[in-house]
C-alpha positions in Angstrom: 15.3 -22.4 -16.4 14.4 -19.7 -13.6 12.8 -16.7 -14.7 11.3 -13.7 -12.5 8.3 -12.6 -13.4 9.2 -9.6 -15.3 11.0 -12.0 -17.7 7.8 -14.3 -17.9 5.8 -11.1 -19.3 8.6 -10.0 -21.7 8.3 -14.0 -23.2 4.8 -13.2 -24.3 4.9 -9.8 -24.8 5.1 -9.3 -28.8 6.5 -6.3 -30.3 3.8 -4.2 -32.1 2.2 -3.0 -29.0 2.0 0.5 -27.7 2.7 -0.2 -23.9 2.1 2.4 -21.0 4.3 1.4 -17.9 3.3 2.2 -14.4 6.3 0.8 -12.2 9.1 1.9 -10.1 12.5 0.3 -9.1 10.6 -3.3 -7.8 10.2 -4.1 -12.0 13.9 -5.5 -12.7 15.0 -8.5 -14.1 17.4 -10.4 -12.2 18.4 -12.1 -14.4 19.1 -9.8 -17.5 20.0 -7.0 -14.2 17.9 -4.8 -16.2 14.8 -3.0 -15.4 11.7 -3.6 -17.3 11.7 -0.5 -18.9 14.9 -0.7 -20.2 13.4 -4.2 -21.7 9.9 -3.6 -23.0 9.1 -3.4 -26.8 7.2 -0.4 -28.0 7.5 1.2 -24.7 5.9 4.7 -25.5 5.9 6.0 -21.7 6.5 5.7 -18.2 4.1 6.8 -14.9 5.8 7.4 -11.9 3.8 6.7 -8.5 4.6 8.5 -5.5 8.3 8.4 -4.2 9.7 8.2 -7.8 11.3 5.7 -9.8 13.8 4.6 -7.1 12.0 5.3 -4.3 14.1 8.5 -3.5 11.3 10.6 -2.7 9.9 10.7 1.3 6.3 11.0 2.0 4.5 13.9 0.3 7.2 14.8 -1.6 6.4 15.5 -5.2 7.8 14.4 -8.1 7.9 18.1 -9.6 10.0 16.9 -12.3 10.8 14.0 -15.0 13.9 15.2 -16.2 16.1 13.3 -14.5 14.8 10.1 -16.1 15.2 10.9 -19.5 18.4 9.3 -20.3 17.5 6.3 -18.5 15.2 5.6 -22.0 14.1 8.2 -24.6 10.1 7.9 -23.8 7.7 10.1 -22.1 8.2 10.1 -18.3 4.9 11.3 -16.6 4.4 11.6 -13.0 1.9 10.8 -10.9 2.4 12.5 -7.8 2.9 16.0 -8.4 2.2 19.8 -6.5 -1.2 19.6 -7.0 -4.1 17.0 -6.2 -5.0 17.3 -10.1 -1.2 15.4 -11.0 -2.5 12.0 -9.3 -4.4 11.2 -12.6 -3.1 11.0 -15.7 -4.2 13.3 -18.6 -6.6 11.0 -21.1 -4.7 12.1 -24.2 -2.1 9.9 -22.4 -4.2 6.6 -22.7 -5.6 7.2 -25.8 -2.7 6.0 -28.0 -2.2 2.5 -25.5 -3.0 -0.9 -26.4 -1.8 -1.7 -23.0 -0.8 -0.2 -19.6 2.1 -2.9 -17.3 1.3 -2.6 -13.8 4.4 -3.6 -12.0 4.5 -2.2 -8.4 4.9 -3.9 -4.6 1.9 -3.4 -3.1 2.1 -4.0 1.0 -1.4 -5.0 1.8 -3.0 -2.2 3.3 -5.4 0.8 1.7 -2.9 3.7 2.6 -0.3 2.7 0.6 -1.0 4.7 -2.7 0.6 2.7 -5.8 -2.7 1.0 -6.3 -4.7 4.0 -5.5 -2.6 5.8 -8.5 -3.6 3.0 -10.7 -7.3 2.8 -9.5 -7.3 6.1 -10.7 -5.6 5.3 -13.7 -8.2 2.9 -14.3 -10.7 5.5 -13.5 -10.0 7.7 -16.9 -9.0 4.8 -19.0 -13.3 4.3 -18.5 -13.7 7.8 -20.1 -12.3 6.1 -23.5 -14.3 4.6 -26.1 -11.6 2.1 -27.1 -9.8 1.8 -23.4 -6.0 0.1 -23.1 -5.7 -2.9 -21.7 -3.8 -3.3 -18.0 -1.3 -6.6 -17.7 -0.4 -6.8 -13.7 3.4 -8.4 -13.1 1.6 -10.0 -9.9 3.9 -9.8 -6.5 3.1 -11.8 -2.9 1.2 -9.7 -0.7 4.0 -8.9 2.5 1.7 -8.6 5.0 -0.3 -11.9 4.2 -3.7 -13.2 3.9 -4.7 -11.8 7.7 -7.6 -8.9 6.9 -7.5 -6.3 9.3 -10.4 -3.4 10.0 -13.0 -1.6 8.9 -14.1 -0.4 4.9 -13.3 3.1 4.1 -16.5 5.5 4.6 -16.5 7.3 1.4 -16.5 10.8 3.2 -13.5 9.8 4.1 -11.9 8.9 0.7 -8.2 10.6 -0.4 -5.3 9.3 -2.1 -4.3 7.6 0.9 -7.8 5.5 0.5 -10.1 3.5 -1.8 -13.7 3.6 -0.1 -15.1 0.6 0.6 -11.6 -0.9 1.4 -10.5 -2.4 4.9 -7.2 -1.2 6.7 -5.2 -4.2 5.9 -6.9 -6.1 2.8 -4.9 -9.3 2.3 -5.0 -9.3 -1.3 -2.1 -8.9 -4.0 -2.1 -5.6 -6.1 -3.7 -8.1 -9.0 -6.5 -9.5 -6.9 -7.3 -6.2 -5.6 -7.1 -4.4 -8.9 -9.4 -7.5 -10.3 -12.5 -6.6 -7.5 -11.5 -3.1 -8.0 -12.6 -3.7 -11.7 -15.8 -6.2 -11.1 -17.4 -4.5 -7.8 -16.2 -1.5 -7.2 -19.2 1.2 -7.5 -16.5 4.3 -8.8 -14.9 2.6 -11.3 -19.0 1.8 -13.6 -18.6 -0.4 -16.8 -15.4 -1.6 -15.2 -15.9 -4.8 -17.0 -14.6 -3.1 -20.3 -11.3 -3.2 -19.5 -9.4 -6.3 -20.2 -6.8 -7.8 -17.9 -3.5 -9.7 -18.4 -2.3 -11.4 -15.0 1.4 -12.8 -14.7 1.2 -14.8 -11.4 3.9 -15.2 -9.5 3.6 -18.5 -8.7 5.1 -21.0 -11.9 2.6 -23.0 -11.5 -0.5 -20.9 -12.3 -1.0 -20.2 -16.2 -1.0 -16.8 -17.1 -4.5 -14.8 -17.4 -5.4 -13.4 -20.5 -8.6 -11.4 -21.7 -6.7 -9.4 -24.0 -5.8 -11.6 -26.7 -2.5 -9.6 -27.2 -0.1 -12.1 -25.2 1.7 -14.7 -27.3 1.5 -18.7 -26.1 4.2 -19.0 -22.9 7.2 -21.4 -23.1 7.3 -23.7 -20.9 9.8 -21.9 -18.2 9.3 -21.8 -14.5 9.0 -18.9 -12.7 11.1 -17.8 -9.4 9.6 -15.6 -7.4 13.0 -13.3 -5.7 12.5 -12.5 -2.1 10.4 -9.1 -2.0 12.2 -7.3 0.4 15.5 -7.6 -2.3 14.5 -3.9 -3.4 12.5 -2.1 -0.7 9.2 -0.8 -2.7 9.3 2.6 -0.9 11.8 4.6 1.6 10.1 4.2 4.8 9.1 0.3 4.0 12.6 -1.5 5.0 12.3 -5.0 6.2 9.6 -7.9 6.1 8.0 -6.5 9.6 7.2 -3.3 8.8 4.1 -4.3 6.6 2.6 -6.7 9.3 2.3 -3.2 11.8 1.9 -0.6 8.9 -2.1 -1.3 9.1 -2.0 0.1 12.5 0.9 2.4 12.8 0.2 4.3 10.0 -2.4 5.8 11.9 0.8 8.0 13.9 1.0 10.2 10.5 -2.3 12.1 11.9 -0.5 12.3 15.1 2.0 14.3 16.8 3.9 11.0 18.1 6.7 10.4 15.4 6.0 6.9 13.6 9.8 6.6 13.3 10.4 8.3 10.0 14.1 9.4 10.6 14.9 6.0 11.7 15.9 2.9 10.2 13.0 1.2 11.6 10.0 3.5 10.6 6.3 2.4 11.9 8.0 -0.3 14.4 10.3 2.9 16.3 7.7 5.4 17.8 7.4 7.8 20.4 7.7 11.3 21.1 10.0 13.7 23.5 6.5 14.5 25.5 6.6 10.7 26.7 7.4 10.1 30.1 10.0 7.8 30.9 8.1 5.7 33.9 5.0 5.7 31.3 7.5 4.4 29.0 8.5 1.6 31.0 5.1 0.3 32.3 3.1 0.7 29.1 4.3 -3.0 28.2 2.0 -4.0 31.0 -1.4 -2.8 30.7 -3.6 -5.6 29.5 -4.5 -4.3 26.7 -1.1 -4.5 25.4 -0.3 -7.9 27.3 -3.1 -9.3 25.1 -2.0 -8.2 22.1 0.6 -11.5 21.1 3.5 -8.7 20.8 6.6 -7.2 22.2 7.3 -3.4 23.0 10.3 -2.9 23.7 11.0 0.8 25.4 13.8 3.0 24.1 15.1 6.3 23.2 15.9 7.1 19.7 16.4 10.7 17.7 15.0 11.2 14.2 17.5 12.4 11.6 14.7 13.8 9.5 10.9 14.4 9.6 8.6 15.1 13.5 11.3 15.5 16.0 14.2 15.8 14.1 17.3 15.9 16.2 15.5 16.1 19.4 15.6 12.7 21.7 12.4 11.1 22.1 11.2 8.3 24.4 9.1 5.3 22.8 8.9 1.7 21.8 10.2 -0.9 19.2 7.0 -2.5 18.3 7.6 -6.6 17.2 4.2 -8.9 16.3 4.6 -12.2 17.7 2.3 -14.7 16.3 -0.7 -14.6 14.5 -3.0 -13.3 16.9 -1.5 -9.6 16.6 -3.4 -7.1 15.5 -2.4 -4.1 14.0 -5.0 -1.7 13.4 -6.7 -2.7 17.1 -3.4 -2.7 18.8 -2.4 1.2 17.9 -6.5 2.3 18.2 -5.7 1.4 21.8 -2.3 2.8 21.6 -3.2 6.0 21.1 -6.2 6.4 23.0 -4.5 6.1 25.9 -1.7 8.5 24.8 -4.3 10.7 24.2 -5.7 9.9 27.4 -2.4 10.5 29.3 -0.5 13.2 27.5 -2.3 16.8 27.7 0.8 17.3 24.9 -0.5 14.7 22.1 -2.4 16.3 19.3 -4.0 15.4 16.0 -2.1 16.4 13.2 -3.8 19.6 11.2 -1.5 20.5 8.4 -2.5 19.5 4.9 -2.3 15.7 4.4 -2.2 14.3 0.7 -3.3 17.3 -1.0 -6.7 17.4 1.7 -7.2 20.1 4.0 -11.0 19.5 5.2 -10.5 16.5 6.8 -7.8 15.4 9.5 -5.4 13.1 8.5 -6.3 10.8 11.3 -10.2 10.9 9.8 -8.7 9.9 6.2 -6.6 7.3 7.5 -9.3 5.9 10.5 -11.9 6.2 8.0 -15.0 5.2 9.9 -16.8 7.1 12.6 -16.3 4.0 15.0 -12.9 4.1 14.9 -12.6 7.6 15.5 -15.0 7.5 18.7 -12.9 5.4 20.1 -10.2 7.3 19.5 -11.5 9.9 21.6 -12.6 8.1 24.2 -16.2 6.8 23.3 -16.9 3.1 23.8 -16.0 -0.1 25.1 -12.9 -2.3 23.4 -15.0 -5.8 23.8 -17.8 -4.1 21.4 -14.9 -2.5 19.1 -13.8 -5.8 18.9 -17.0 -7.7 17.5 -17.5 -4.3 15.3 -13.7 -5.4 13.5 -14.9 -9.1 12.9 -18.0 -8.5 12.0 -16.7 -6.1 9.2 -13.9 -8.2 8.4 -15.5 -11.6 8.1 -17.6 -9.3 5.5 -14.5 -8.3 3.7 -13.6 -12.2 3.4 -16.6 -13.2 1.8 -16.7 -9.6 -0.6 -12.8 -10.5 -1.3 -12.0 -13.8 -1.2 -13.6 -15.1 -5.1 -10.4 -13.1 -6.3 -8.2 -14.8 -4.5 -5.5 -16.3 -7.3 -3.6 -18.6 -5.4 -4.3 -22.1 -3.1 -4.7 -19.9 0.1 -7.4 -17.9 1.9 -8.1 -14.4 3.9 -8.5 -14.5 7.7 -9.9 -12.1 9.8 -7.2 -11.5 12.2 -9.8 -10.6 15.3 -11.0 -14.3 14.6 -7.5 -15.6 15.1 -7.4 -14.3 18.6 
């Protein structure tokens, strides 16, 4: 018989637990057309990452109330991302009363996106307990691949919207990451005291168990459904938008609109300040002729979000083969925006909850990147900077790989 995943942890889930469940709409059973909280036994409460429990929530919009979600299931609905910076982790009298906390969540494979930052956190004052709970991770494929991508945060530069010591585009699955989160990762000391359940995705892998709270699993196989069936967040539509997220993400500490207000968000961008002969000619600088992608110019008019209403001129960004990459593509990008347009700017306004730093230093993250952003130094000595870091990553990252495939760096590829 076919199972999803979320069925395959409630077959060994037994019923005397006290579960904490950190998920949003991704955690639904298929094939009960059910969600998991609707499912799990002793379910005592529910944390809500950013964008709330169906995604309905845009960027940076908090979820300043659990209300609605209390006749979905009579628990405790807490959320995670909330007016003020002190809502992203939970209150310890939460954990206290857990045996176990279910991760079920899409991760996209690149350090911005912030469900696994909310459960690094998480993590993070579980430690403060004498008797933590234990975390069980439904385990989902990584969208964006095994292709690393970047630089490791700096830790000045750490937010919600970053890990330090974590590239741009990290190739591992929320489980793998969570795992070297747990054995390396200097913030998160005595990680080795809390005990993790892994439900693979792939049938074929057993089930991982330090907790000794999972019952023996029947002998079912396990179909993985395509993850782009439920988008995991509003501005994350289609399987292409997290191969170019690592890159294009950096347009949120921009004034260039990153296509929020589209239906194509991070691969429609541009901005009404964009001529239109630059427009058509960008496509053939080398830089981007190098770059094993198609731009495609075009006009397009945001319904929501920068530019709203107003007719911009830009691109529809498309990766072609395995030699694009993300990150290095848009660092070029928009240095020579910057370059050209006296009316590009960095973005100042409060990002995630930080007002010290730019956006674009939170989400660049390493003074290398950010000289070359504004101008300093050569792309052929950028370049051998991103491999050098990212072949580090590999060998850092790759011993918690799960599955029969490996990390590449992508400046390698090319």
């Amino acid at each position: 018989m076919l199972i999803d995943p979320v069925d395959r942890l409630l077959d060994v889930l037994p019923r005397e637990m006290r579960i904490g469940l950190l998920a949003n709409q991704v955690s639904f059973s298929f094939t009960k057309n059910r969600y998991s909280f609707e499912e799990i036994p002793g379910l005592e409460r529910v944390f809500l990452p950013e964008h709330g429990l169906f995604a309905e929530l845009q960027d940076q919009i908090p979820i300043d109330s659990v209300s609605p979600y209390r006749f979905l299931r009579d628990v405790q609905w807490v959320s995670l991302y909330g007016e003020r910076e002190s809502s992203l982790l939970p209150d310890v009298s939460l954990l206290k009363d857990l045996d176990m906390i279910i991760v079920d969540v899409q991760d996209v494979g690149a350090r911005y996106y912030t469900f696994l930052t909310s459960v690094f956190y998480t993590m993070q004052v579980a430690l403060t307990l004498e008797n933590p709970p234990a975390f069980c991770i439904i385990d989902r494929p990584n969208p964006a691949g095994r292709a690393v991508e970047g630089t490791p945060l700096q830790s000045r530069y750490a937010s919600f919207v970053g890990v330090p010591g974590v590239p741009h585009r990290h190739g591992l699955t929320a489980a793998e990451l969570l795992l070297y989160y747990r054995d390396r990762h200097p913030d998160l000391k005595n990680g080795h005291r809390l005990k993790f359940a892994v439900i693979p995705y792939d049938h074929s892998i057993p089930i991982k168990d330090e907790t000794g709270w999972l019952t023996k699993e029947t002998d079912r196989r396990t179909a993985m459904q395509p993850p782009w069936t439920i988008p995991p967040s509003p501005n994350m539509p289609s399987p292409i938008t997290p191969l170019v997220y690592a890159g294009q993400c950096l347009l949120e500490g921009t004034n260039l609109s990153e296509g929020r207000g589209t239906t194509r968000p991070f691969e429609i961008f541009g901005a009404p300040y964009i001529d239109e002969n630059w427009m058509m000619s960008l496509a053939q600088r080398d830089e981007i002729r190098q770059a094993d992608l198609s731009l495609r110019p075009l006009r397009f008019i945001p319904t929501f979000h920068k530019f709203a209403g107003s007719v911009c001129n830009g691109w529809q960004l498309l990766p072609l083969g395995r030699r694009f990459h993300s990150l290095l593509f848009s660092l070029d990008l928009l240095r020579l925006i910057k370059e050209r347009f006296t009316d590009f700017a960095w973005r100042t306004e409060t990002y995630e909850y930080r007002d010290d730093l730019l956006a674009i230093e939170m989400l660049a993250g390493d003074d290398r990147l950010l000289e070359y952003l504004n101008g300093r130094g050569k792309r052929s000595e950028l370049q051998q900077y991103l491999e050098a870091e990212e072949l580090r990553w590999v060998e850092q990252a790759q011993p918690y790989v799960l599955y029969a495939d490996i990390l590449t760096p992508t400046v390698e590829q090319g």
